[in-house]
N, C-alpha and C positions, 0 to 999 in steps of 0.2 A: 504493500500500500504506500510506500513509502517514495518509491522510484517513481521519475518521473516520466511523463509519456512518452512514446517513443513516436519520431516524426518520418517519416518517409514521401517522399521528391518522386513522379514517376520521370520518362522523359516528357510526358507532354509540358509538366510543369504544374501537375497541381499535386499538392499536399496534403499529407492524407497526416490525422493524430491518431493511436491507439495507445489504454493505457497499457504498461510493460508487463501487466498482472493476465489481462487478456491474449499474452502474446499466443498463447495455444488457440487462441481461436481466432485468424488470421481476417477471417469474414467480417468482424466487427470492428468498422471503422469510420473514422467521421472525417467528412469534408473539409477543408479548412479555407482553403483560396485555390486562386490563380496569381502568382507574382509574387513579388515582395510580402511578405507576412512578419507577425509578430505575434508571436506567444508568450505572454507574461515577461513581454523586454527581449525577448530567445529570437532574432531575425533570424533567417531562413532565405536566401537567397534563392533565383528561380529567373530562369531568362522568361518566363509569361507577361501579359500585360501586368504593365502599374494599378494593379487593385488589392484591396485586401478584401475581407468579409466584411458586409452589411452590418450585420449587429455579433458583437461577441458576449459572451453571458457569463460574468465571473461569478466562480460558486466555490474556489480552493481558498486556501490559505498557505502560500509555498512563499518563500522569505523573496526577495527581490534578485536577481538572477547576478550575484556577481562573477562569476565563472563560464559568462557567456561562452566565448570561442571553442572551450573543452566541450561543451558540451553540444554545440551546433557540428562539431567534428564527429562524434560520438553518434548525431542526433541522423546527419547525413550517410555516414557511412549504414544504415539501416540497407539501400538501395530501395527501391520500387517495387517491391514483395508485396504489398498493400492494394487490398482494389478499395476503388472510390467507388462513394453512391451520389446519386445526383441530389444535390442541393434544395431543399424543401422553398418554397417563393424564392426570395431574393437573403434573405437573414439565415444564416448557419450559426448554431451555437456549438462553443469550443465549449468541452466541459473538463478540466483539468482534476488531479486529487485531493480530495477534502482530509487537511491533517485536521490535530487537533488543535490550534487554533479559533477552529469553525466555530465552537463555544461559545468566541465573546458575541454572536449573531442572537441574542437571546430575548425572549419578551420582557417588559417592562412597565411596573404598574403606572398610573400617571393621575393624578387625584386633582376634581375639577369640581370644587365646591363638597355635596355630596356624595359626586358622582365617583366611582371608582376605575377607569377605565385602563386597557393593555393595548400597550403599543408594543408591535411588532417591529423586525429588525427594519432598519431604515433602507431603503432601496434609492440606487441614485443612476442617475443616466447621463451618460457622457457623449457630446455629438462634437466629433472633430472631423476634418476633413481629412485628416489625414494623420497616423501617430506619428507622435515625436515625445522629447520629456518630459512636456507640460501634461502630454496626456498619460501618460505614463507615472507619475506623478499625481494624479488622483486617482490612477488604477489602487497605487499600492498604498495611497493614503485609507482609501473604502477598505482592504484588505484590515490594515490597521486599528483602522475602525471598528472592523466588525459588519459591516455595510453590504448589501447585496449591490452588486455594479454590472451592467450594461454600458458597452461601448456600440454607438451608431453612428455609421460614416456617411449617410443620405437624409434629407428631412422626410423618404419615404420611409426608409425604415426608424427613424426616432419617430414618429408618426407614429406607426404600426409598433413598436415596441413600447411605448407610453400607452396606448392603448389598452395594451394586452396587463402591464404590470403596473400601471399606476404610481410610476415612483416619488417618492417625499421634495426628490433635489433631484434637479435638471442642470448641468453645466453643459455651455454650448462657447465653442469658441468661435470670438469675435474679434480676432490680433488680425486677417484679413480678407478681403470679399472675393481672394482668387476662385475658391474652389464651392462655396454657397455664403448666402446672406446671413447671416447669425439673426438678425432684424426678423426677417421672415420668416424664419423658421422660430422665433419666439412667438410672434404675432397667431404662427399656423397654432402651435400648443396650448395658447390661451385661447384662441376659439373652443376649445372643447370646454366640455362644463365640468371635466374630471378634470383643470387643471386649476378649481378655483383656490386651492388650499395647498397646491405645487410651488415651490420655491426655485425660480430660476438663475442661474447667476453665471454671467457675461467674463468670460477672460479676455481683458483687454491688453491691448502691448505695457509695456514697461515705458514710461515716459522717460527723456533724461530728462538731467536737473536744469537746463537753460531751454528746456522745453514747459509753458504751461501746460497745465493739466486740464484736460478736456471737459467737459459740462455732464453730467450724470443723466440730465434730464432727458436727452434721447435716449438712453436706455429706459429711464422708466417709461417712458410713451410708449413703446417697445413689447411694454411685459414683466422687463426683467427687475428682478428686486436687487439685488446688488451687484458690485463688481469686484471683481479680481486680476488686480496687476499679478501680468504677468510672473510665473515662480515655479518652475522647476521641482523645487525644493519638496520632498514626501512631508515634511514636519510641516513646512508653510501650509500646503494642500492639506493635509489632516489636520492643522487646525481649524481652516476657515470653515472645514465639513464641520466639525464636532459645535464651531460657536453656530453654523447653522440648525444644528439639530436641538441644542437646548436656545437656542432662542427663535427662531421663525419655527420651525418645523412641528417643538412644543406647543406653542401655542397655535400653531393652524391646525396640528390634531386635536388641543381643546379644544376649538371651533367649531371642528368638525361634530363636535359632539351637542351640538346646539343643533341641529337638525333632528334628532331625538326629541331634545325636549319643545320647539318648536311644533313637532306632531305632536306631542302629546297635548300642547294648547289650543293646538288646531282640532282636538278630538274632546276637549273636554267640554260636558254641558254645562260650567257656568261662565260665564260671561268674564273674559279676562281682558284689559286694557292695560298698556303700561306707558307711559310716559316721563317725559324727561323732568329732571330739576326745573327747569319755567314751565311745565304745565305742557309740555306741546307732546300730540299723541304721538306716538313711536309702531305701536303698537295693538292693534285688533285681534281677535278670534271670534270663528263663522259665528261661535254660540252669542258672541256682542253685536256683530251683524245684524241675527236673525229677532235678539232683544228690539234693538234700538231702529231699526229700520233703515239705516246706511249699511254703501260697503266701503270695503277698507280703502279705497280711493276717496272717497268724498271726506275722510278723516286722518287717516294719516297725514302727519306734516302741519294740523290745525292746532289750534292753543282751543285749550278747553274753553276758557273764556267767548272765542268764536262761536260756539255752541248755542242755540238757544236752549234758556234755564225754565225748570217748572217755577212758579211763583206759588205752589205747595208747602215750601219749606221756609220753616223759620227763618227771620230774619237774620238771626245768629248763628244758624247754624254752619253756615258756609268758613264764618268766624271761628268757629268751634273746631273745626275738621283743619283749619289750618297752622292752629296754635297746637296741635296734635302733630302734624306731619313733620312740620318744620322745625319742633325738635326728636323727630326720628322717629317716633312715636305712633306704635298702631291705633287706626282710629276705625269701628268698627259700629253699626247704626243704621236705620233705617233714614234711606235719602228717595225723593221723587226728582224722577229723569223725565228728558219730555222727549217723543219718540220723532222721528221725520217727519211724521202723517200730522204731531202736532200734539199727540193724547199725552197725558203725562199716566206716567204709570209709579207703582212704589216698589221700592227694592230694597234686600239686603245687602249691605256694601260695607266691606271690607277693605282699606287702602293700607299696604306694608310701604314705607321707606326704605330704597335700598341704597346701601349707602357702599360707594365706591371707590375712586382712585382720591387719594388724601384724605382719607378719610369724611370724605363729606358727600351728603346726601346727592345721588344722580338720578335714579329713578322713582318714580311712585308704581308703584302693582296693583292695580282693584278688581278686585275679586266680584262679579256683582250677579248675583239669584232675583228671581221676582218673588216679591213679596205676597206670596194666592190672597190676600185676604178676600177678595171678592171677585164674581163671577167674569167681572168685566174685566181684569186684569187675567182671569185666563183665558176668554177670550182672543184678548189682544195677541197674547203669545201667541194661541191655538192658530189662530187666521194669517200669522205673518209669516210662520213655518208651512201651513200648506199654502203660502205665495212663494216660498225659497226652496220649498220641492213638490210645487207643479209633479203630479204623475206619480209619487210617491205619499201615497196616503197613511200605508202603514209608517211613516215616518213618522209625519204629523199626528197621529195617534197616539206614537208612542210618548211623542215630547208633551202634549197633553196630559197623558195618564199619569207622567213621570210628576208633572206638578203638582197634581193633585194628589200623588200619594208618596211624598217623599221622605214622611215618617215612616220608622220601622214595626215592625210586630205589630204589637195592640193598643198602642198609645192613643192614636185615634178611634173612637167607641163609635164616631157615625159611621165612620168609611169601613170598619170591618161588619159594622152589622150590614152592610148592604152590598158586601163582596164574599163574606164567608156565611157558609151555613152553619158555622160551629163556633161563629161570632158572637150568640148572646152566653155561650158558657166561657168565651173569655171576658164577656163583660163582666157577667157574674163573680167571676174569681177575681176581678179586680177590684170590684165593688165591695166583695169582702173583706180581699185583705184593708180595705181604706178602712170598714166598718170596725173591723179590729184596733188597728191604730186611735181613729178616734173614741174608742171605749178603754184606752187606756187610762188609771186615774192619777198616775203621777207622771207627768209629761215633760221632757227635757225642753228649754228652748229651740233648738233645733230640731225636735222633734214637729213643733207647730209649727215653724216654718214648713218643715216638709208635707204638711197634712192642709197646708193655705195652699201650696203649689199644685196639692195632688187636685185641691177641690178646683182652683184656676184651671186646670189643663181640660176637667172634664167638658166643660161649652166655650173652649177657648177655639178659632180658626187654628188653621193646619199651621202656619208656620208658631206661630204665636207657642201651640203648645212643645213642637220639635225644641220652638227656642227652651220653654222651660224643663224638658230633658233631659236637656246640656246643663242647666243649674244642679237640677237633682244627680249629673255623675258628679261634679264638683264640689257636693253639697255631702256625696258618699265617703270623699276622699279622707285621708286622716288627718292628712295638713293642709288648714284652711290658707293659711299667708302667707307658706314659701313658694315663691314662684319655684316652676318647673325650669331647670336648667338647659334651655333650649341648645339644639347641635349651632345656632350659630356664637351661641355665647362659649364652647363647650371648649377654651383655650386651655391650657393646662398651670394658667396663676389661676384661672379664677377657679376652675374645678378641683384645682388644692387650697384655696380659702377657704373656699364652702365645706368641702370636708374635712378638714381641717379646725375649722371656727364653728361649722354648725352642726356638728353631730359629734356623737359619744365616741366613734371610731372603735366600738366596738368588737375590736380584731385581735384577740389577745390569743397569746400563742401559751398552751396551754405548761408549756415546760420552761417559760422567760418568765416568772412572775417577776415583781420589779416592786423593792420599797424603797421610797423615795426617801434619802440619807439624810435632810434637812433639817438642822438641830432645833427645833421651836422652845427656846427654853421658855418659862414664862417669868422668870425673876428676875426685876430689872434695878435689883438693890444699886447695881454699881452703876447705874446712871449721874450723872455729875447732876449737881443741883441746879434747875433752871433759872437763867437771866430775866430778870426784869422786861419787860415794856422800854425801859427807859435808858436802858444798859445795850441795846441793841448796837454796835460797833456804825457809824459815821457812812461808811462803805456801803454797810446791806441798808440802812437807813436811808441811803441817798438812791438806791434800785430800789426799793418797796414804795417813794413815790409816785412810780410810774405804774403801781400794780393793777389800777382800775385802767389803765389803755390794751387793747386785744395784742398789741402791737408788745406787748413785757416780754422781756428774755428773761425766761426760765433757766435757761442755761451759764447765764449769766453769775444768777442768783445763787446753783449749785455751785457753781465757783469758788463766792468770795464763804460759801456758809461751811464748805468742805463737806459737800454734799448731802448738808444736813438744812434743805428750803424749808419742807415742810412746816417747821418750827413757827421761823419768821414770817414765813407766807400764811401761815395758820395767825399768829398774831395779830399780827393788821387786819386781815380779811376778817376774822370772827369776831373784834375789837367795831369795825365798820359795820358789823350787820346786829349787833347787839348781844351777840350769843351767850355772854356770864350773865348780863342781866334775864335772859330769858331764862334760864337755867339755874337762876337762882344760885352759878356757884363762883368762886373765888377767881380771878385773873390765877393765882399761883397753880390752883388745881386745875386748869384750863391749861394752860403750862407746861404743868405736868404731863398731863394726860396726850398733848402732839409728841412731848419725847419719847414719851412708848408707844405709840403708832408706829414714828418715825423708827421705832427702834427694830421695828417687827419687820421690816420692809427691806428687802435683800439688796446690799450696796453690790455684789458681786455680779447682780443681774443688770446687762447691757440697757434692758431697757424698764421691765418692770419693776421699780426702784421708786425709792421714795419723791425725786422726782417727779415720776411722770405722776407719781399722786398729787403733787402742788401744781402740777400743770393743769390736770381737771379739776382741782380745784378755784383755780384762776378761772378756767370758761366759765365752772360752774357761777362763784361769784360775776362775774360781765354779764351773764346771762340772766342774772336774778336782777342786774340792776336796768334790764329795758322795760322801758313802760308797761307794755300790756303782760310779762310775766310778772311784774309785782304788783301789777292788779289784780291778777289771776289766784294769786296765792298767801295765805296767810302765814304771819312770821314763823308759827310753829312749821309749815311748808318749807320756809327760809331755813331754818335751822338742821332740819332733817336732812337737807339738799347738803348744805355744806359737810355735813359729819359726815354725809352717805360717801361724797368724793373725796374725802381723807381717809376714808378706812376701804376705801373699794376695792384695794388690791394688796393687802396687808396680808405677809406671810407670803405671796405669790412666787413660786420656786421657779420662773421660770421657761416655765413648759404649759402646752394648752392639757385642755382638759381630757378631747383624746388621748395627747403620749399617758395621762396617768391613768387613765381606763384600761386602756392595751398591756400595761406596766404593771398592775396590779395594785396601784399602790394603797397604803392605808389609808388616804382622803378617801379617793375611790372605792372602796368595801364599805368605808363610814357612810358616803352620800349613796351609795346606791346606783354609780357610775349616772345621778343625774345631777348636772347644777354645779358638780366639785367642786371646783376653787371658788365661784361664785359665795358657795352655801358656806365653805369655810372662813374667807377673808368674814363674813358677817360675826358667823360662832365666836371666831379669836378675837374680833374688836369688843362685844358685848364683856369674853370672858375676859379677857385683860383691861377693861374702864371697870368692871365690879371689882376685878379681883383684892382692891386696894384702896383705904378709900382718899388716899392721898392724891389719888387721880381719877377717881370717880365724881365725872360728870353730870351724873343723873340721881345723885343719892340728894340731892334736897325738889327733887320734885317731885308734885303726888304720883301716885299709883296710876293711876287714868288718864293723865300727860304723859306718864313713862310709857303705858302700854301705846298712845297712841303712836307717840313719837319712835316709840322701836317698830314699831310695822309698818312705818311711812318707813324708814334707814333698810330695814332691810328688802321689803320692796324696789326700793330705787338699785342698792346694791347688785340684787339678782338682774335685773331689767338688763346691766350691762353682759349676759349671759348670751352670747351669739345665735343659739337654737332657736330663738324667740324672736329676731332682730323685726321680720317683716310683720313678724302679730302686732309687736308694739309701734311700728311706724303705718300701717295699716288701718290698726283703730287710731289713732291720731288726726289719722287724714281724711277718716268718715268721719269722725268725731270733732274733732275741732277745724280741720282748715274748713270742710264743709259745712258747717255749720255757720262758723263765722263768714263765707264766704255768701252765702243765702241772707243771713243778717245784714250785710253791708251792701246788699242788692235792693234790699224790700225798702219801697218807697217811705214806710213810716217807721223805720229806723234812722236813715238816713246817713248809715255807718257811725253811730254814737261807738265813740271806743269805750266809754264809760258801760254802756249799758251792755257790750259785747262781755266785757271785762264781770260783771257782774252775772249774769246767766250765767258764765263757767262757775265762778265762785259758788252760784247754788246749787252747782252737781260735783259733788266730792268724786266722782268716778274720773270726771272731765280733770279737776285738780291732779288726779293719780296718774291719769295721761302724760299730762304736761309737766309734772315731773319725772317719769319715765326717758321721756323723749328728753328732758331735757339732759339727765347722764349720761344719755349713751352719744350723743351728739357732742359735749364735754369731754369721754373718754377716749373717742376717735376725731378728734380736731384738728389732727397734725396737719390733714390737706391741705387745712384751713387756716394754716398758722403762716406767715412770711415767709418767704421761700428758702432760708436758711435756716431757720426754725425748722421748716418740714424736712430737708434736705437732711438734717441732723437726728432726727423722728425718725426718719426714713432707713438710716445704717444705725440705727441703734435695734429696730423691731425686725431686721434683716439678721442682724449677725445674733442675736436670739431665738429666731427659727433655723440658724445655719447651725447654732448650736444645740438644738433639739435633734435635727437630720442626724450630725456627728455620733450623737448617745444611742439614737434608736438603731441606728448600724453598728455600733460599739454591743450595745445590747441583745442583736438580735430581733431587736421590735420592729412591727409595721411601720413603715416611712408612710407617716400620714399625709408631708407634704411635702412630694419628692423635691417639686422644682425649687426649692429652697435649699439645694446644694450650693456649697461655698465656691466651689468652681467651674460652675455653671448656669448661677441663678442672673436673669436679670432684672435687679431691682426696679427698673423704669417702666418695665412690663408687670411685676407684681404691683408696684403704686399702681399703674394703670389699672389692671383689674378689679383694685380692692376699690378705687374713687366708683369705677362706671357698676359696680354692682351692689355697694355697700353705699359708699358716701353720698352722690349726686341726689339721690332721690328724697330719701331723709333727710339731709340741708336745706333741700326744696323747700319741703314742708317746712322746716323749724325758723324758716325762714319768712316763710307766708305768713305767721304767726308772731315771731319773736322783731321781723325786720331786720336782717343784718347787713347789711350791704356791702362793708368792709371783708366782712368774712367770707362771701359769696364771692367776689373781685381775687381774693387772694387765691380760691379753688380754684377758679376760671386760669391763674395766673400759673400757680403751681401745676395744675392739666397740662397746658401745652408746653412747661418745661420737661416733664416725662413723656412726650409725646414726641419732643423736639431730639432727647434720647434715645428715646425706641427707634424712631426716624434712624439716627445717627449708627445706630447698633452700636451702642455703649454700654457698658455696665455699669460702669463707673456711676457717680452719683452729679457728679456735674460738668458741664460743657468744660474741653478741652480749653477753652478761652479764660473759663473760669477757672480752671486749675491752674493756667498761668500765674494769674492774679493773684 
């Protein structure tokens, strides 16, 4: 297998190849020319006419022929032992031996959104007039490659040979017009409609250097996409193939793969339209045709706006739909269209934002169904389907039937009692099971919702009830507020925050238990005696008057205290909000009591350290001091809030509540793997302010302020517990932005902030919101902090998940979150995904609410410097400009 062919010369002068493995069977042999030839570089001399073969078909991988002469000696002395067979058309393919090279020819996955697709070996077609090294020279580079190659020396046969194979990459040499037009024989290739996703590319001569260089643009008018000075060179040639293949060839195989999903638009019954960023249609399907009464001509290329509108629909609502899109946002609703003929009709309509090249919004998608509520709207359908299939009735029948019965099973009780004979025993058994439910006599809330839905759907129209079916699966689910982690969102930062921050990570390996070695002593005898109010050193005195601006450096503070804030930052701040006097206890015992918080709090840990306790307790203060939350909230609320962010992460080892789930550790068997560090930092702050009463805070207030004020602190505490995040910003946002937002609408409020401010105040449940939302918004502020503020946030909560990854592979335990490897992670990309799925939305809210606008600026701000990163493909934590600096 190895030897190579052997060539034999008759006298007429044609040459005959056979491989040397077949030499016992003398009968099998292949044509090759008349004249001059060339076998993989191996000339062959022949006094016959100046031709070679039409088309040559490479399918070996044999190294580049340096040994020519030995071998055309070797090749010729064969003699003319050989019979010829006559030449099949005009194209003879040479087929030489396949070593094992042939391998690199191999499929390969190619991944296009969600589409998964395999591209086969790339096939390339070489048309010269004649061989020399240039073309010899992308024979061996396609060898190199891995590449299926055709050489054809006629535009009949590259014709006929593109035809037949279809190849990815067309070279045709254009150095001069002796022997055919390069021009024309491009122009002939792209007339075919298999050559729309064909890459052509022109070998032009070599310019010199006191020669300009020629204009490209007659090439492109041509056909041809690129060119190629002149080169010889196998490495120059295999390059230019290979950056063809991953960059044009790539993506015109993706392309190709939009005629799939383009059928499948063209096939589907509902109504799809897609248009650009300004509004302007791009795109129709028959089923939006056969809705709207145009066709794709009278619409494509129009701006919606062109359009004549129903005057059906609210005046807002057009307002409504595009304070949705335009921040990316799906918006989904019943809207009235108005058809060609002029009728307006009502529809379900769904518009997705797709968001494109820089990240910014390019297309709108709408998705759009008729709305059956009445006979006249299906009509309309029925009559404009049998006008678009004339002669096809069962068409129009079927699209009829289709609307009228688009619910499943037995949901609708009119339509199966007059379709099924066994229709009134499903009504019956539906009837009962409802009968049962409502004879229930202890009834969950969500139970009467479900039993208001069931009794709604029974005389509700067809879509009306299909819609409330989709409640009732939603309404089955176990988790009412975490969104569903959609495949577009499904990056591998945010799919390891989420599991990571929002769940117990319950993956524990049953032979790794894990106790976690952290000394908690609770005797804090050897605490130095604390300083006065008035002993504060000149320094941290001269930073804590800045404490009330959003704009404080906390890090600052850690500096001159020797990373003991908390103290000082406790002093001022609970000195400001009145908190001994409310407490009825001493400045000293008040004191006292931040240096054993502070003291509980791991200086060792990067970032969960007593710091970032003074740092939520900063927001938390800023945020109690805007208007409408200290309207909202009474002082004993005030108080709670500030304790809750000093002790919210007291004792915290470090590591999320996963790694100590998975670990085994003693929190985790205590809590019950739910709430862990949450439910602990609460227990240890309670037990360490009683344990003593030198620093017990609550030992002069009654009983029934104690108890209230401990269940507002630990409340708030847990709230920052990630499992929970969309419950508690979800009822927030039915609960207070919409509320308030209805209030400052209705004519005979006339947005009183007093009176807004006052309704919350007489719903204790709305109070417990509003301080929920406001710790956890507090605890996760860093976005929202100056950009060297966050930048500093940033590698501090980075190199503490880099050092949780480090332990749980030291360990043996579940890596809960992989891409938080220290030599691997990019920080720009985990900010990015914690702002777009954790932050943006809840800001939102606490924003609509509390008013920040500073804070909101500084996200917007902080966003596109991690964005300006990820751009960059950086790791690092700031622009290479700023590291100068």
């Amino acid at each position: 297998m190895g030897c190579a062919p052997s060539i034999h010369v008759s006298h007429s002068g044609v040459i005959y190849c056979r491989d040397s493995e077949e030499s016992n069977s003398p009968h099998q042999t292949t044509t090759i020319s008349q004249g001059t030839a060339t076998l993989h570089g191996l000339f062959v001399k022949t006094d016959a006419a100046d031709s070679i073969p039409s088309v040559l078909a490479y399918q070996s991988r044999q190294p580049p022929p340096s040994a020519g002469p030995r071998r055309r000696e070797r090749r010729e002395s064969g003699g003319a032992s050989a019979r010829s067979r006559t030449p099949h058309c005009c194209s003879v393919e040479a087929e030489t031996q396949t070593s094992s090279s042939s391998s690199k020819a191999s499929t390969a996955e190619v991944q296009v959104g969600p589409m998964r697709l395999t591209q086969y070996p790339i096939q390339v077609l070489l048309i010269f007039a004649k061989e020399d090294n240039q073309s010899n020279g992308f024979w061996w580079a396609c060898d190199r490659a891995g590449y299926r190659c055709n050489v054809a020396w006629t535009l009949e046969s590259a014709l006929e040979c593109f035809l037949d194979k279809h190849q990815e990459i067309i070279v045709i040499d254009h150095r001069n017009s002796k022997y055919f037009n390069a021009e024309d024989i491009c122009r002939s290739i792209r007339a075919t409609e298999l050559s729309e996703h064909t890459v052509i590319l022109a070998v032009v001569p070599r310019t010199s250097a006191d020669q300009e260089e020629t204009s490209v643009l007659p090439l492109l008018d041509a056909g041809f996409d690129r060119q190629f000075m002149e080169n010889s060179s196998i490495t120059a040639c295999y390059n230019e193939l290979v950056q063809i293949e991953h960059g044009e060839v790539r993506s015109q195989f993706k392309l190709r793969a939009c005629n799939a999903v383009f059928t499948a638009l063209d096939h589907c019954q509902e109504a799809v339209e897609i248009t650009s960023e300004d509004h302007v249609i791009q795109y129709v399907n028959p089923a939006f045709e056969r809705m709207m009464g145009y066709c794709k001509g009278e619409l494509i290329g129009k701006e919606l706006t062109e359009l004549p509108k129903s005057d059906k629909n609210s005046a807002d609502l057009l307002d409504n739909i595009n304070t949705f899109i335009k921040k990316g946002k799906e918006w989904q609703g019943v809207y009235y269209a108005r058809r060609k003929s002029g009728d307006s009709i009502q529809q379900h309509v769904k518009i997705t934002p797709v968001v494109g090249q820089g990240g910014k919004i390019r297309h709108f998608v709408s998705l759009k169904r008729l709305h059956c509520t009445n006979e006249n709207n299906k009509q309309l359908y029925k009559s404009h389907s049998e006008d678009k299939n004339t002669g096809d009735n069962s068409q129009s029948e079927s699209g009829s039937y289709k609307c009228k019965n688009r619910r499943k099973d037995s949901v609708d009780v009119k339509s199966i009692t007059s379709q099924s004979s066994d229709a009134p025993s499903l009504q019956t058994r539906r009837y009962s099971s409802m009968a049962r439910i409502h004879s229930m006599t202890i009834e969950a809330p969500i139970t009467k919702v479900i039993n208001i839905i069931n009794a709604a759907q029974e005389n509700s129209p067809i879509t009306v009830a299909e819609a409330l079916d989709r409640v009732l699966e939603i309404l089955r689910t176990t988790e009412l507020y975490s969104p569903q982690l959609g495949t577009k969102d499904e990056d591998p930062h945010t799919s390891d925050l989420v599991g990571g921050l929002m769940n117990d990570g319950l993956r524990r390996l049953s032979e790794n238990e894990y106790v976690f070695s952290k000394n908690m002593n609770l005797s804090h005898t050897h605490l130095p005696v604390p300083n006065t109010i008035n002993d504060v050193p000149p320094c941290i005195a001269q930073l804590l008057d800045n404490e009330e601006s959003w704009d404080f450096n906390i890090f600052e503070l850690e500096a001159v205290t020797n990373k003991r804030p908390l103290v000082y930052l406790g002093l001022k701040v609970f000195a400001r909000f009145g908190v001994s006097e409310f407490l009825n206890c001493s400045e000293a015992t008040l004191r006292a009591w931040l240096q054993v918080i502070e003291a509980n709090y791991h200086s060792s840990n990067s970032y969960h350290n007593s710091t970032h306790a003074a740092d939520v307790l900063h927001a938390t203060a800023f945020f109690l001091g805007k208007e409408r939350v200290k309207g909202s909230l009474d002082h004993l609320d005030e108080v709670a809030a500030l304790i809750a962010a000093t002790i919210h992460d007291v004792d915290h080892p470090g590591r999320t509540n996963s790694f100590l789930c998975n670990a085994g550790s003693e929190l985790a068997v205590l809590y019950n793997d739910t709430a862990v560090l949450e439910s602990h930092h609460t227990a240890l702050a309670f037990q360490l302010t009683t344990k003593d009463s030198k620093y017990n805070i609550f030992k002069n207030i009654d009983r029934n302020r104690y108890r209230t004020l401990r269940q507002a602190i630990i409340d708030m505490v847990l709230a920052t517990e990630m499992t929970k995040h969309f419950e508690h910003v979800n009822k927030f946002v039915n609960s207070i932005n919409k509320s308030m937002a209805s209030e400052e609408t209705s004519p005979r409020s006339e947005g009183s902030e007093t009176e807004c401010t006052a309704n919350i105040k007489n719903f204790p449940d709305n109070q417990t919101l509003i301080k929920r939302m406001m710790i956890k918004c507090a605890d996760v502020a860093n976005p929202c902090r100056p950009l060297e503020l966050c930048i500093e946030w940033a590698g501090r909560i980075s190199e503490e998940y880099f050092a949780q990854t480090d332990e749980e592979k030291r360990q043996g335990l579940p890596v809960v979150m992989p891409v938080f490897d220290r030599n691997t992670c990019s920080i720009p990309k985990s900010q990015i995904s914690f702002i777009d799925y954790f932050i943006t939305d809840m800001f939102d809210a606490w924003d609509a609410f509390a008013h920040l606008p500073v804070l909101m600026q500084h996200l917007a701000n902080n966003y596109k410097h991690w964005k300006t990163l990820d751009d960059l493909k950086c790791k690092s934590l700031r622009l290479p400009s700023e590291n100068n600096n």
